[in-house]
N, C-alpha and C positions, 0 to 999 in steps of 0.2 A: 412633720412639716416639710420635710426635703420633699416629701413626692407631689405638694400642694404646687400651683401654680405660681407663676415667679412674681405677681405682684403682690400675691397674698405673703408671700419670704419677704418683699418688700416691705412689706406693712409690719411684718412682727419684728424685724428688725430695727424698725424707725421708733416702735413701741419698747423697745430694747433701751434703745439708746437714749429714751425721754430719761427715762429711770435718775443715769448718771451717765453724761459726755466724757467723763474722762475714763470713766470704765469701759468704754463700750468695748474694744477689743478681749477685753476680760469676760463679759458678759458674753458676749455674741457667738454661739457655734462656731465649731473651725469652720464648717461645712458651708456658712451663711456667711462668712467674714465678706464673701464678696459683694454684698449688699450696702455697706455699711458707705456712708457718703464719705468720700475723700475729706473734705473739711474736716470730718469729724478725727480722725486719722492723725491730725495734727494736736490738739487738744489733751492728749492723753501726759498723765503725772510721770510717767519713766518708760524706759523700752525694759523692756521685758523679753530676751531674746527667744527665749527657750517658747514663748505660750506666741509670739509671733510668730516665731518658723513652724509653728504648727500648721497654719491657717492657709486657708486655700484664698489664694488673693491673687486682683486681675492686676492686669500690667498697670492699669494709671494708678490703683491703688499702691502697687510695690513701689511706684515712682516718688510718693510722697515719703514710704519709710524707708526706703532703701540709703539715704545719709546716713539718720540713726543709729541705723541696725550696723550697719557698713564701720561708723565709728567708736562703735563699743564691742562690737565682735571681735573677740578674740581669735576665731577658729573660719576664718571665711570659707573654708572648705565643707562646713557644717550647715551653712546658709539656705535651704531649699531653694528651689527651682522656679518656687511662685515668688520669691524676694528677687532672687537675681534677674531677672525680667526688669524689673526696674534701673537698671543701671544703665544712668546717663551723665553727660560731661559733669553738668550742674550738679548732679550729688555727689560726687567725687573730687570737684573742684578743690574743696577744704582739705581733704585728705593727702598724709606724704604718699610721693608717690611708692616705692615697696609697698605699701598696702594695696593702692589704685591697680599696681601687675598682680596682686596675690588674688584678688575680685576678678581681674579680666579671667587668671585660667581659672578661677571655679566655676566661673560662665562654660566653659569645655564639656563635652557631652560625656558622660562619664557610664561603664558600665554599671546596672541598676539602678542607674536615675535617668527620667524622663530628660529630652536637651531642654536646653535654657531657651523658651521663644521669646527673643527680644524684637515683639513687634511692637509696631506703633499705627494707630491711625490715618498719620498720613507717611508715605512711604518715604520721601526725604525726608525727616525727622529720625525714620527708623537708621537709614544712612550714617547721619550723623554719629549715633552713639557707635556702629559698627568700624568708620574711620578713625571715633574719639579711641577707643580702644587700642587701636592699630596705632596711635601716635606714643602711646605710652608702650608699647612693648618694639616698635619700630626698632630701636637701638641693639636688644639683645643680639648678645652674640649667641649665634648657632643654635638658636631655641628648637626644644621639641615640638615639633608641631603639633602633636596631640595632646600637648600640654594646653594648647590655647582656644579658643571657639572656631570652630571651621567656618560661621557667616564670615568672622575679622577675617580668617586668609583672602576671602576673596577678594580683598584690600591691600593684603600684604604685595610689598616691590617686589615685586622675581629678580629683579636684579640683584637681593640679596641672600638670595637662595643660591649656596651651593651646588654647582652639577653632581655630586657625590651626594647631594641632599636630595635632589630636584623628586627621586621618588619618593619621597617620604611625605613630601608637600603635597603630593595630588594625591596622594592614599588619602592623609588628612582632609585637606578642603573637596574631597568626593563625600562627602557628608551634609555640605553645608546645602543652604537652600537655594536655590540659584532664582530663583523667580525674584528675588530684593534685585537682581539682575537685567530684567527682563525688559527695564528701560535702559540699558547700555551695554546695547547692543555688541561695540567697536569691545569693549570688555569681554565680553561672553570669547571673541573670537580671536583676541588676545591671549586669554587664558588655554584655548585648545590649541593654537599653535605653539604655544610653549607647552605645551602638552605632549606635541607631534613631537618635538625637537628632543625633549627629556628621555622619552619612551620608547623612539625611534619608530615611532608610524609613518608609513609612506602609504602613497595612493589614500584609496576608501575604506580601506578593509583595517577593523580592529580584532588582534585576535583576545583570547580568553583572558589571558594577565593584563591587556590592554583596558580591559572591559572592566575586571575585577577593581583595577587601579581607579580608574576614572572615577566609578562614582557614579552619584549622580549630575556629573556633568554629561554625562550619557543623555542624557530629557533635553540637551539643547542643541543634541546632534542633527545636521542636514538628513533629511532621509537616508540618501545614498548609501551613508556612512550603517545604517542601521539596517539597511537592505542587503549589502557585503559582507556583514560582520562576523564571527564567531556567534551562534545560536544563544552562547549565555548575554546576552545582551537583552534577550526578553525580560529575563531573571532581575537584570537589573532597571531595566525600563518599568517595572511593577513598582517600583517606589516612585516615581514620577506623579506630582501634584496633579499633572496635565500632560497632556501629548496633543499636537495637531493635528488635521484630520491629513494630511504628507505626511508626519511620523507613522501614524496610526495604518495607514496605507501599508508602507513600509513593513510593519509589524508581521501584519498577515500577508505578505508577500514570502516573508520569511518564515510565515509558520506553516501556509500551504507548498510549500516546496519540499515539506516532507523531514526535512536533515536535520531538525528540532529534537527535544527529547521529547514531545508530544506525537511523533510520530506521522504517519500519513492520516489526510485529512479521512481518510475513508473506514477507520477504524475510530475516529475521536467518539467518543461517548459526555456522560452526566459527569465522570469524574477530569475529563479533559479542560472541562470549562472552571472545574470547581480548585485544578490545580494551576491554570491561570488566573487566579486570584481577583481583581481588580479589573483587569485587562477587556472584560466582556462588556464594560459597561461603554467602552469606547468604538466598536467594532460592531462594522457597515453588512447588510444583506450578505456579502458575499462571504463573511464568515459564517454568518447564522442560517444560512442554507443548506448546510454540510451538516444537520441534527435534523433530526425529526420533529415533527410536532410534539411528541409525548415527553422528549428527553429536551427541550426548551422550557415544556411546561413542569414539568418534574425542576429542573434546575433553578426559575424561577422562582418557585416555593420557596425556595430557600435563598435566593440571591437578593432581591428585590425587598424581604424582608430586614436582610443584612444592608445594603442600600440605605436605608430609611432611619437605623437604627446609628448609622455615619452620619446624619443628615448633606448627605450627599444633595450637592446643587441643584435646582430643577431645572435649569434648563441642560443638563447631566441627562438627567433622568426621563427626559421629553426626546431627547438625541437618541436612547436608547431605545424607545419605545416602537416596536415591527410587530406588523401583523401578518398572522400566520391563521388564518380562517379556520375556526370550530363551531359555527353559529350555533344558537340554542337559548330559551328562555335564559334573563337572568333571573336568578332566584336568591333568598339568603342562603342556600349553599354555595351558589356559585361566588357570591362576594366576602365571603370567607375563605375562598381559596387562595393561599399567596399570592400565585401568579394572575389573578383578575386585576385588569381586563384583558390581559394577553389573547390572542384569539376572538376576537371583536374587530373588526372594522367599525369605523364610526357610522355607517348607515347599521348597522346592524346592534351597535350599542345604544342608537338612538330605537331603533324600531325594537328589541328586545329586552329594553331596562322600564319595567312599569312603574308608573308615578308613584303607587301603594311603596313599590319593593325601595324604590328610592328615598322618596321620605321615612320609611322605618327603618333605614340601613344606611343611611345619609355618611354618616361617620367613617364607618369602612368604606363607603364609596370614595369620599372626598382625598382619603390617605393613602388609595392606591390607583387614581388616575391622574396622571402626569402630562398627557396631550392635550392640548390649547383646543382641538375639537370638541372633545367628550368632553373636556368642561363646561365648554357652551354649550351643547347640551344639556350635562346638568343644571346648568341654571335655568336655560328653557322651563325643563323641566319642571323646577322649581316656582316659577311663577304661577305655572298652572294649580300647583298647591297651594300659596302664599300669593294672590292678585292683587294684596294691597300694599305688598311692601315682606323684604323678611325681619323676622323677629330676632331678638338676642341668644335664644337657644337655638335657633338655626346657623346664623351667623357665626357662632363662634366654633361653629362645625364645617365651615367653608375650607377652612385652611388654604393652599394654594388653588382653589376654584377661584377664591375671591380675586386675584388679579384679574379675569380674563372679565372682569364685570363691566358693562359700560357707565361711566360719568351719571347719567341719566337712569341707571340700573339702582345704582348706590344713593341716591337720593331719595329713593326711596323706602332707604334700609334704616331700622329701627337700633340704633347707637344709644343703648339707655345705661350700660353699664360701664367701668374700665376692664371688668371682665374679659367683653365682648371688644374693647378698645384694644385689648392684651393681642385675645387672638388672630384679631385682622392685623396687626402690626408686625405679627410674629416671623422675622427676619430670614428663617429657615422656609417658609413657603415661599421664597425667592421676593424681588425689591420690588416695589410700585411705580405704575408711572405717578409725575409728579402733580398732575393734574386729580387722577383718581385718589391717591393718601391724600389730598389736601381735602377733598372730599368725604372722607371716610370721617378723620380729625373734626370737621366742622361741624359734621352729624352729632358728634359726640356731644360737641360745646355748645350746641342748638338747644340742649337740655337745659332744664331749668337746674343751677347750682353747680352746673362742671365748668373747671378751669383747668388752664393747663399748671395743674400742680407741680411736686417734684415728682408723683409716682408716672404722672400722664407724660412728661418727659421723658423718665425711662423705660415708659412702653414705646414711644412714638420717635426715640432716637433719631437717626440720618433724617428721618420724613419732616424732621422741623422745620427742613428747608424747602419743604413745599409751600409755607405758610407766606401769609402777606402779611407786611409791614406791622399795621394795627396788632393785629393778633400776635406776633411776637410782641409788641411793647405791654402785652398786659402783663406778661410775665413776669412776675415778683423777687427782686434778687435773692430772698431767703429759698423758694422752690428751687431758686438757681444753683447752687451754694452745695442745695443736699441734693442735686441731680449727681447721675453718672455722666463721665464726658461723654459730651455731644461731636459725633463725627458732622462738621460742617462742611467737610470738602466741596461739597453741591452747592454751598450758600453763596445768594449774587451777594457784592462790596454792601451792600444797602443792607441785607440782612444780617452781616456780620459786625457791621458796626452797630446795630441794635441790640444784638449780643453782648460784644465787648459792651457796650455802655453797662448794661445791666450786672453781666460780670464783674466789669471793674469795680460796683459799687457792692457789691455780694463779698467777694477779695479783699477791698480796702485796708482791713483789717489786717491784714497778713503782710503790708508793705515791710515793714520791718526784716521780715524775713526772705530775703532776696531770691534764693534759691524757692526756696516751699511757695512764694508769689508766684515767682515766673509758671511754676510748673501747675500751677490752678490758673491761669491767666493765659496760658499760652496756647490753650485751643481752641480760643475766641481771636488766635490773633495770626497777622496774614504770612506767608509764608515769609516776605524779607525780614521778619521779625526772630524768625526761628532760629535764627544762626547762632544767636548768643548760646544753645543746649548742648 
């Protein structure tokens, strides 16, 4: 069942839990736990620590047990990593505080355990539990910093940071994530000047302890500063979420200059690219000109597969994509070769890819072309096969072709299954405009007998908010109830209070319970709302 597709784990899940609601945590695979509708979460006859912390659970779900677990736990150090994600003001509220500090550091990134991602949907909310945090251990005297979660220090005063401390603080918070950052700005550069001051860097130049220390606050550095640096700064720029294309610049200013441990560019080979790890996926013509043809396509093979297997962004993966001219028939050898289409031009992919080879290899085609051209091509293409529209075994082989589709393309496309609803929805083929999902969705419900149930909900997540008025109010507060949370961020005032409405009345039931309400009720509701978490 793990290797079936995610709404089919949906369904046997939902068929799980008819059984008996109060068992379902009991019944339900660790591996599936994440399925399992948050209401249901709540329903259950006792906590159960030991068959909880088994279970692989997403953050809204750890949100709902994280009180429970939190106040019967004896050992919070014992807590896994899919539990501690869940901890916000509201579950800990109840709890004395020694306990609420003994939860903050088991949040701490700990050797052999995965860190604790305390994300959230929307990114102030995430804020929130990162300062709620910071307020409760605010007071300690002289704490270890690597006792505590490295996102909290990015909150911690400096001002109560020890000079005799001050390096121990950035070894620590050179861990945490800075992009929770990345809308406050005046902070980012805050933090490095007190960095400068701690560490004693002057001018642009960081040397290697400079580098080691930092972190990854190194990903928020000016070029300059990356361009001047001590060489081990690439080393450490490889953990970076993202780099700008002025970082990235930067990068290969500093690797073509030879003084690297990679060497001068004129000796780099297949293993030069393959020991810069990440880094190629960022990196303009004037890196990828310095390899041959044979040793891009060799490297390839293997990178581009590795790529796919991250679910690496596409527009990541569209950034990357350079041609380096090998023209030649495609064939199904040639679209088994990792690095296809590498070595195509789009004249050449259009004039060399025959209609036969594409409709019976459609698949491998669709999962390894990333450029917004050759995809309009393949659909071209595609019409000439299918003139009257495509079908549900076509479509649900689209994968990232299907955004470059036009409005008037997709109305003509045949939406008969949630199958086929799954895979056009599928969030890793990069986001829809709002016009074409709302399109896609309506195909669907044009069918005789579909509605937006709870599975068709948590295929079509974020794109809810493509929907007009009507169409959201069919929606039934029981589907609502046992959906997964809905990211509404996109949704205009109008659509979200058609939500909340329908939520609140899905909820109701849960008033009594203040905290477990808020946090089922609270991603129907607008941001001044949120402060109470």
């Amino acid at each position: 069942i793990l290797s079936a597709p995610e709404i089919l784990q949906l369904v046997y899940v939902m068929k799980i839990a008819s059984i008996d609601e109060t068992k379902v945590i009991e019944n339900v695979p660790d591996a599936l736990a994440g399925s399992i509708p948050r209401l249901l979460l709540i329903s259950q006859e006792s906590v159960n620590v030991t068959l909880i912390n088994l279970k692989l659970w997403k953050q809204e779900q750890a949100v709902m047990l994280f009180g429970s677990m939190a106040s019967v736990s004896m050992d919070t150090e014992e807590l896994s990593e899919a539990l501690l994600q869940g901890f916000t003001c509201t579950a800990v509220q109840t709890l004395a505080e020694p306990k609420v500090k003994q939860l903050v550091k088991a949040c701490r990134h700990r050797p052999g355990r995965q860190k604790v991602q305390l994300k959230e949907s929307q990114i102030h909310t995430l804020l929130m539990s990162l300062v709620c945090m910071y307020n409760y251990m605010k007071e300690e005297a002289s704490p270890r910093f690597t006792d505590l979660p490295s996102d909290m220090l990015l909150y911690y005063n400096y001002e109560k940071v020890e000079e005799t401390n001050c390096r121990s603080y950035f070894s620590a918070v050179g861990t945490a994530d800075y992009s929770v950052l990345s809308s406050v700005l005046d902070k980012l550069k805050t933090l490095f000047n007190n960095a400068q001051s701690c560490l004693g860097i002057s001018g642009q130049r960081l040397s290697k302890d400079h580098v080691e220390v930092l972190g990854n606050l190194t990903c928020t550095l000016d070029p300059v500063y990356i361009q001047n640096s001590d060489p081990a700064i690439i080393e450490s720029l490889k953990n970076c979420h993202d780099l700008s294309d002025a970082q990235i610049s930067a990068v290969q200013s500093l690797l073509l200059s030879g003084e690297t441990v990679y060497g001068s560019s004129s000796a780099w080979d297949q293993q030069t690219l393959e020991r810069l790890d990440l880094m190629p996926l960022y990196f303009t013509d004037d890196f990828w000109s310095r390899f041959s043809a044979p040793v891009k396509r060799k490297y390839m093979k293997v990178f581009m597969p590795f790529l796919r297997t991250r679910n690496t962004e596409k527009p990541k993966l569209k950034k990357l994509f350079r041609n380096y001219c090998t023209a030649g028939n495609i064939t199904e050898a040639t679209v088994a070769d990792a690095s296809f289409p590498f070595g195509y031009t789009a004249a050449q992919f259009d004039a060399c890819l025959a209609v036969r080879v594409l409709r019976d290899n459609l698949a491998a085609v669709t999962e390894k072309v990333d450029d917004n051209d050759y995809q309009r091509i393949i659909l071209s293409k595609l019409k000439q096969v299918y003139p009257a529209g495509l079908s549900d075994s076509v479509l649900q082989l689209l994968a990232s072709v299907s955004r470059q589709a036009t409005v008037e393309e997709i109305r003509t496309w045949n939406i008969t299954t949630i199958d086929t609803l799954t895979a056009l929805m599928d969030q890793n083929n990069g986001e829809w405009v709002k016009d074409k999902s709302k399109e896609v969705i309506l195909r669907y419900l044009s069918m005789a007998g579909h509605t937006l149930g709870t599975n068709e909900l948590n295929v079509i997540g974020s794109n809810i908010c493509a929907l007009n008025i009507s169409t959201l109010q069919s929606i039934t507060a029981r589907d609502l109830s046992n959906a997964e949370v809905l990211d509404l961020s996109s949704c205009s005032y109008e659509q979200k209070s058609v939500l909340y409405s329908t939520a609140n009345s899905s909820f109701r039931a849960q008033r009594s319970n203040g905290p477990i309400y808020f946090h089922l009720i609270s991603p129907y509701l607008g941001k001044t709302h949120t402060h109470i978490s």
